[in-house]
C-alpha positions as CSV (number, residue, x, y, z in Angstrom):
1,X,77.2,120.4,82.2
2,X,79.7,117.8,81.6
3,X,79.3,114.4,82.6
4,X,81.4,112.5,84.6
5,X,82.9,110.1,82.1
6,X,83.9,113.3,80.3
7,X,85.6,115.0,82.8
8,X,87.5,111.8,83.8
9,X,88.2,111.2,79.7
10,X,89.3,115.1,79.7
11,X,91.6,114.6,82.9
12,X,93.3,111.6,81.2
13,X,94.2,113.3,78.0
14,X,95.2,116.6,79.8
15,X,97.3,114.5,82.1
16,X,98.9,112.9,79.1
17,X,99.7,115.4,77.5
18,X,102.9,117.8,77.4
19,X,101.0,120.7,78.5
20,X,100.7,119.4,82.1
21,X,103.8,118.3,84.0
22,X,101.7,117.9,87.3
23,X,99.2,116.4,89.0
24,X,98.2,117.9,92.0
25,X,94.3,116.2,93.8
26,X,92.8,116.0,96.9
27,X,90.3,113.3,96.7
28,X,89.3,110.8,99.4
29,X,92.0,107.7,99.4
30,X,90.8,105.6,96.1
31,X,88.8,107.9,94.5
32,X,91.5,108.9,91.9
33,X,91.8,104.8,91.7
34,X,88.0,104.3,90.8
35,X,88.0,106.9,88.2
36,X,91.6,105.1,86.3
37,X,93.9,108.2,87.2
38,X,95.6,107.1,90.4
39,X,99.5,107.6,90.1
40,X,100.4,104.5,88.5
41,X,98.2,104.8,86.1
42,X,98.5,108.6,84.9
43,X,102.7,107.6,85.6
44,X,102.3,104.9,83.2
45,X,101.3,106.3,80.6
46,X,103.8,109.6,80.9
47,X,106.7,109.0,83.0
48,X,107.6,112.2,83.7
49,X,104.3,113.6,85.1
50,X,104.9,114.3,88.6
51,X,101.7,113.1,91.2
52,X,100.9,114.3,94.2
53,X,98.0,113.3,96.9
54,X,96.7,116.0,99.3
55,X,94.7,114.1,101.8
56,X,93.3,115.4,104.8
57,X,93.9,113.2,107.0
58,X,95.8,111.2,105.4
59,X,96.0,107.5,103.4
60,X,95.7,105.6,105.8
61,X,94.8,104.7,109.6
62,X,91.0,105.7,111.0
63,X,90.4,109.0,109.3
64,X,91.1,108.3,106.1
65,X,87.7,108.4,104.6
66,X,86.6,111.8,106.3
67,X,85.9,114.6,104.5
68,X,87.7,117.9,104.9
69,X,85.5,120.8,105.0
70,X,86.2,124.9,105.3
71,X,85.5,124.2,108.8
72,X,88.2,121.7,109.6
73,X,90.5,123.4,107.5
C-alpha cells in the first residue's frame, strides 16, 4: 500500500509532467489545498495544465463540506 505522502509526491510529479494535460478531482473544498495540489499550485508550476474542481455541492455556502455518496448521486 502506498502511503499518503507518496501518492500526493506521485500526483505532483504526474501533474507536472507532459503526460498529463489535465486535472480533473472531486475532493471536499481545501482538501486538494492541504495536500499542495490545489490549482495555483499544480498551475504554477506548469501553466498549461488545465484544473478542474467537481464538488458536490459546491465551494461555497452551507453544504460545502458534505460528502457526496452513491446515494445522493
Amino acid at each position: 500500500m502506498i502511503s499518503p505522502e507518496a501518492a500526493v509526491a506521485h500526483a505532483r510529479a504526474l501533474a507536472g509532467s507532459d503526460r498529463a494535460d489535465v486535472v480533473v478531482e472531486s475532493f471536499r473544498p481545501g482538501t486538494m489545498a492541504r495536500c499542495g495540489l490545489d490549482a495555483a499550485s499544480l498551475i504554477g508550476a506548469r501553466p498549461s495544465l488545465v484544473v478542474t474542481s467537481v464538488t458536490a455541492f459546491g465551494q461555497t455556502g452551507p453544504y460545502r463540506d458534505w460528502e457526496m455518496t452513491d446515494l445522493v448521486a
